[in-house]
N, C-alpha and C positions, 0 to 999 in steps of 0.2 A: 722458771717454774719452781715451786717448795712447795714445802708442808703444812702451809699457813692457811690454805685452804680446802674446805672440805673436800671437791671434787679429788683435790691433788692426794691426800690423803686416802680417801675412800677407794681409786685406783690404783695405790702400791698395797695398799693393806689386803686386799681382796682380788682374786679366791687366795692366793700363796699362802698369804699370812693365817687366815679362817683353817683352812686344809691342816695349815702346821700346827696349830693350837687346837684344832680336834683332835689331832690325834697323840700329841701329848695329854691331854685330857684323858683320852681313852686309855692311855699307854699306866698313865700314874694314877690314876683315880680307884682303880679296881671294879669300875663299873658295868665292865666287860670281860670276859673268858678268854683272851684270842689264844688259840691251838699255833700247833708248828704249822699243820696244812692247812688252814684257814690263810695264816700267814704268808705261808710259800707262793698261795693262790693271787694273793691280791699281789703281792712281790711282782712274779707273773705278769699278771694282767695289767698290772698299771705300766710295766718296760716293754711288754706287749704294744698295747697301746698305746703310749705315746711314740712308740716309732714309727708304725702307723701310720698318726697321725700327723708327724715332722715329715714324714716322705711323699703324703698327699698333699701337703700345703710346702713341701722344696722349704721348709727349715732345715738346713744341714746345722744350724749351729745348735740347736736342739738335741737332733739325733745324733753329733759326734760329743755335745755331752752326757746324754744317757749311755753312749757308749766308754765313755772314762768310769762314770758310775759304777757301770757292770765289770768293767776290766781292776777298777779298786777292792771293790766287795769280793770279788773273784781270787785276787792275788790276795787277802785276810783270810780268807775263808782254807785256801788252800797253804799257805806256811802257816797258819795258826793249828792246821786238825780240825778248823769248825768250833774250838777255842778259845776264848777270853787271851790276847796276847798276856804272858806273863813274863817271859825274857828272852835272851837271845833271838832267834832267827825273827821267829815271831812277831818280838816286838820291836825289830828292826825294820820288818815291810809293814806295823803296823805305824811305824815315825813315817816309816818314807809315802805310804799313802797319804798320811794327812797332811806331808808337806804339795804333795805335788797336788790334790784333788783342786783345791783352790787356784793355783797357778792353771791346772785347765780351765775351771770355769771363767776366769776371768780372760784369758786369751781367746776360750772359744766364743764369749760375748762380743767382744772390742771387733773378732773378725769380720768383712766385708759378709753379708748374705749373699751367697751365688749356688744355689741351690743344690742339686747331686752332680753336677758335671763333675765327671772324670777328672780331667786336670785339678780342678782344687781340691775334690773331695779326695783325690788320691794323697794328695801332696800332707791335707790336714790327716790325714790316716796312718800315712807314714811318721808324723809326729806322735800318736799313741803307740806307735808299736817300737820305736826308739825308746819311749817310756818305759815299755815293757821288757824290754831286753836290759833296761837298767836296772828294772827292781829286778829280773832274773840275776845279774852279776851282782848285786848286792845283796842278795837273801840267801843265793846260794848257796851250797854245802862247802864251797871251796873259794870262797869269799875271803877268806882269813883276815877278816877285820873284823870289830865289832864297832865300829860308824859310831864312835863316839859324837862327830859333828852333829848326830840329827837330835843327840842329847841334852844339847848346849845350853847351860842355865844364864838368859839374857838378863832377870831380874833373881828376887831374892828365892828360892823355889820354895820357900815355907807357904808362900803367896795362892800355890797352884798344886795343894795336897790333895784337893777335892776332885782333881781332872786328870785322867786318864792322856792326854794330850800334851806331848811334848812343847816346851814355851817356842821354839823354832816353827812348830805346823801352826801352834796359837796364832804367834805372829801372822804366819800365810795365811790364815783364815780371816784376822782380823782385817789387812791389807786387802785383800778378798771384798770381801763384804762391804768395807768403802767404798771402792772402786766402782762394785756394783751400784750401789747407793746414786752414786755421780754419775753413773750411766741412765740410770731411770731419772733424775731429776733436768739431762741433760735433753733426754727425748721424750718421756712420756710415754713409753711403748709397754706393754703388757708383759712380754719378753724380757724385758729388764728386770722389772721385779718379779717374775718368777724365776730367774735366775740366783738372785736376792736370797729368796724362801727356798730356793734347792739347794743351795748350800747350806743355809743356815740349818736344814733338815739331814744333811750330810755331817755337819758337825755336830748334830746333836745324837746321831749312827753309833759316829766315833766315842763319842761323851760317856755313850753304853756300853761299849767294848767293841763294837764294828761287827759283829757273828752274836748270833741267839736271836729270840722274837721280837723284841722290841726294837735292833739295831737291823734288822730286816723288815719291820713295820716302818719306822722311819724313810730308808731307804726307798720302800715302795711309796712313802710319800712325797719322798722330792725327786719320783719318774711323773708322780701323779701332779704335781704342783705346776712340773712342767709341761703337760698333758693341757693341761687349763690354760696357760699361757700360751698355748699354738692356737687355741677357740679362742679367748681372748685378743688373740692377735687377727687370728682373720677376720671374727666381728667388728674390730674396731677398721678394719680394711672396707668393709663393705657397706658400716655404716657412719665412717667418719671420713670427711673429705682431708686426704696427705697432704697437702699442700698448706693450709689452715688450720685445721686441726677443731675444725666443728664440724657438728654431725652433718650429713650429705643429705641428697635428696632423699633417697629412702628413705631413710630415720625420717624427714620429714613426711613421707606420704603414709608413717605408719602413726605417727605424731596425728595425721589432721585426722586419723579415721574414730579416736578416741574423743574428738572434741565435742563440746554441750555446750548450748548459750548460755548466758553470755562469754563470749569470745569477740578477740580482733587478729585480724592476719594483715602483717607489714609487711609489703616487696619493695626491697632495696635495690636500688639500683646506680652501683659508679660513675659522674657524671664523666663524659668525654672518654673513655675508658680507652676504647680501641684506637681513638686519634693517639693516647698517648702512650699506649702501647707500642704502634708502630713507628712510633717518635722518639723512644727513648729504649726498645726493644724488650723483646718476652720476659728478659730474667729480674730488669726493674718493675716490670708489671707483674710477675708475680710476689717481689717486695710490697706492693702496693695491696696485691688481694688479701697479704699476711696480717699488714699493717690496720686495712680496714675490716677484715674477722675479729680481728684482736679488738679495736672497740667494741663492735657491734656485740659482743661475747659478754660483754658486762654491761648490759641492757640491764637496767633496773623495772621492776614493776612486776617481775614474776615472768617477763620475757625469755622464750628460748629462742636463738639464733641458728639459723641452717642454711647453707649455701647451696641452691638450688641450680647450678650451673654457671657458668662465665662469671662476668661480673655482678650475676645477682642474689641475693638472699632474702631470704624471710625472716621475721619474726613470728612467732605465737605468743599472743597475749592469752592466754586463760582468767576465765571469770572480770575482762575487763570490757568494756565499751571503746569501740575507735576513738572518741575525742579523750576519751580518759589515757590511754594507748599515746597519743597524740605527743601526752606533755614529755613521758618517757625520750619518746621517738626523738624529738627536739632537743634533750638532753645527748644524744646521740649524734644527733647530727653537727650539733656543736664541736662535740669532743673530736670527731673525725675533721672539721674544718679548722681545726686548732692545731689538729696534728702535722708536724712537718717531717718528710726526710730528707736526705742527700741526694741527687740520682748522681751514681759516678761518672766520671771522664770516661768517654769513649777509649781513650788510650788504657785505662786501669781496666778492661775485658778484652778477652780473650775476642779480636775482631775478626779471626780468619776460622771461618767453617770448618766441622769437623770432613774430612775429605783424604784424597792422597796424602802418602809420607813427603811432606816439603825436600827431606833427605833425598829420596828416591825420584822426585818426579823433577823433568828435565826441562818442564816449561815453568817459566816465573808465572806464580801466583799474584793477583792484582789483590793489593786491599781493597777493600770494601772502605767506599769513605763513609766516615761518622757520616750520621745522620743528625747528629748536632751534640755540642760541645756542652757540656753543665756543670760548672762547679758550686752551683748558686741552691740552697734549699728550695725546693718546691712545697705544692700545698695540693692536698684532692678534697673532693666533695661529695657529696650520696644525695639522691633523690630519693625521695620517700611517697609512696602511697597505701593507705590504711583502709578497711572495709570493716563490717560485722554484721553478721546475717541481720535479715527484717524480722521483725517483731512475729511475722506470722509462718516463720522459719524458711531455710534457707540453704540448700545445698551449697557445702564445705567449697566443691569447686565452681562456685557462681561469685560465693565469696572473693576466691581468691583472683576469678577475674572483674570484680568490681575495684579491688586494689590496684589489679595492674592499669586499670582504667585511670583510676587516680594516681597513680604512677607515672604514664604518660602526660597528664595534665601538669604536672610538675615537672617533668621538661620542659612543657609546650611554654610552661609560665614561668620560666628563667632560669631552673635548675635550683642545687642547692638548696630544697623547700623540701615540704612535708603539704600532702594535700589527702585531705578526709574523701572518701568518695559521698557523691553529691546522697545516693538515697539510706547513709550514714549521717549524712547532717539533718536528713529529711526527719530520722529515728528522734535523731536526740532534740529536735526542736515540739516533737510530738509528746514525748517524753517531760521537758520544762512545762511544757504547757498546762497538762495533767499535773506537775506539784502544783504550778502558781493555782490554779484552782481546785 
């Protein structure tokens, strides 16, 4: 996945990036009045609310960044006076924030999601409060150092007159924000890049001086950026299928309720699917359902692709006729019986069920013998059948069972085909008819 396409684009930029350019907008523009308790309010409300909202939807990795958030802002706020850091103490918790903000974000990204249990969440908690006991012996009164290390000029410092920001936290930021980057391009998840735009909205806190309105407007925009990323994320839960990564059935039954003739509806269907699921087992069959979403996803003709359960999916054609539908479809069906993958060697998975500790338990366990051996590429194939309401209209799900009609007949007639349903050819022969005269 990258940037090179619009969808991939349009889902990291949006909301994070929208959210973090209003409110630099609003922040620099002069367009707006914002008060200190206007400010405080939305501060507030947006760390409010997205804890919230991470606790209803068991994102810990959310709410234990909003809580570094709060415990950074907090320890600025408190050795500054409420202050612009200007030197000493100040601008020693003001280095050591902006080294460590980043190093949380990125570790509490990377971490496994396991929701609020006890055990992790205590474990990840006790990591902020080790933090905290650091900046307390570093900020301290009786510190007796002044932490030349967090000053440390990596390049020429004439470079970085303009920024309030140590080149050491720069760096952590910069390193930061990569990392992130790789994590969204690597999954696609909503979370990732709002991760992304709450830092990026935390360095721009710091940029300001980290304490006053603007670095506390900021602030409440990357609780808020992350706020959006928890909705973001459960939307994409409920209406995009995990495994694939196209939208699910929902999304499709709220898809067909929008539709107007002309329209055509594809049902896809894996041929052999379950024989060789149990042939070759669950975890290459779900390689298989990956492999053929991933085609089906780049349907040309204005087609959208949705997986409708097991091994079947849809298409929506809008504004097109089944035989017009047809020639797409066929382009599709090709590309999928061109596609080959590997299925591994029984010996290369994990053949013994999850069950007793082998350590502990005192009877030998029996392997399970292969159910057959493959080192050889394989090939799969899709059945196809196409519908589009009659001419004198046509309930959406009449359609869609005229497809699956034609669907069937496309196994019955050897698989691997595309088959129009019969009172779809009946349209389009009625249709010719009326041009030729």
């Amino acid at each position: 996945m990258d940037f090179r396409t619009l969808p991939s684009l349009k889902s990291f930029l949006l909301p994070g990036g929208l959210l973090l350019f209003g409110t630099a907008i609003l922040l620099h523009s002069g367009l707006v009045t914002l008060t200190t308790p206007a400010l405080d309010s939305y501060y507030a409300a947006c760390f409010v609310a997205a804890l919230m909202l991470a606790r209803r939807f068991h994102s810990s990795r959310v709410a234990l960044t909003l809580a570094a958030l709060f415990l950074a802002e907090r320890a600025v706020v408190f050795f500054s006076g409420g202050r612009a850091a200007t030197g000493g103490i100040s601008h020693t918790a003001f280095a050591l924030v902006a080294l460590l903000l980043p190093i949380n974000f990125v570790f509490f990204s990377l971490l496994e999601e396991r929701g609020f249990a006890a055990p992790a969440i205590g474990t990840r908690l006790f990591v902020l409060f080790i933090q905290s006991v650091l900046a307390a012996a570093i900020c301290g009164p009786d510190a007796g150092s002044d932490h030349k290390w967090l000053y440390v000029s990596l390049v020429n410092p004439g470079w970085f007159t303009r920024t309030k920001i140590p080149q050491l936290a720069l760096l952590s930021f910069l390193a930061g924000l990569m990392t992130l980057i790789f994590r969204f391009l690597s999954s696609r998840k909503p979370v990732e890049s709002g991760f992304f735009w709450s830092l990026l909205a935390t360095l721009a806190a710091l940029q300001v001086g980290g304490v006053g309105k603007m670095a506390t407007a900021y602030l409440g925009t990357a609780a808020l950026i992350l706020l959006a990323s928890v909705i973001e994320t459960s939307y994409l839960m409920a209406y995009h299928d995990e495994l694939t990564g196209v939208p699910a059935r929902r999304a499709f039954n709220e898809a067909i309720l929008a539709l107007e003739a002309p329209y055509a509806i594809a049902v896809v269907d894996i041929d052999h699917f379950k024989k060789f699921n149990d042939t070759y087992g669950h975890e290459t069959g779900d390689h298989v359902l990956r492999l053929v979403a991933a085609r089906l996803s780049r349907v040309t003709g204005g087609g959208k692709t949705y997986r409708c359960g097991g091994e079947e999916f849809s298409i929506i054609f809008a504004g097109l006729s089944a035989r017009e539908a047809a020639s797409h479809l066929e382009l599709l069906r090709e590309s999928v019986e061109q596609s080959t993958f590997r299925v591994r060697n029984p010996d290369d998975r994990r053949s013994i069920p999850r069950g007793p500790d082998r350590r502990t338990n005192t009877k030998k366990l029996r392997r399970p013998k292969p159910l057959r051996t493959i080192d050889t590429e394989g090939g799969i194939t899709v059945s196809m059948g196409v519908a589009e309401p009659a001419t004198g209209g046509e309930d959406v799900n009449q359609v869609i069972r005229l497809a699956d009609q034609a669907l069937y007949r496309a196994k019955a007639n050897g698989r691997n085909r595309i088959e129009i349903s019969t009172k779809a050819r009946k349209i389009s022969a009625v249709v010719a008819g009326e041009q030729l005269s």
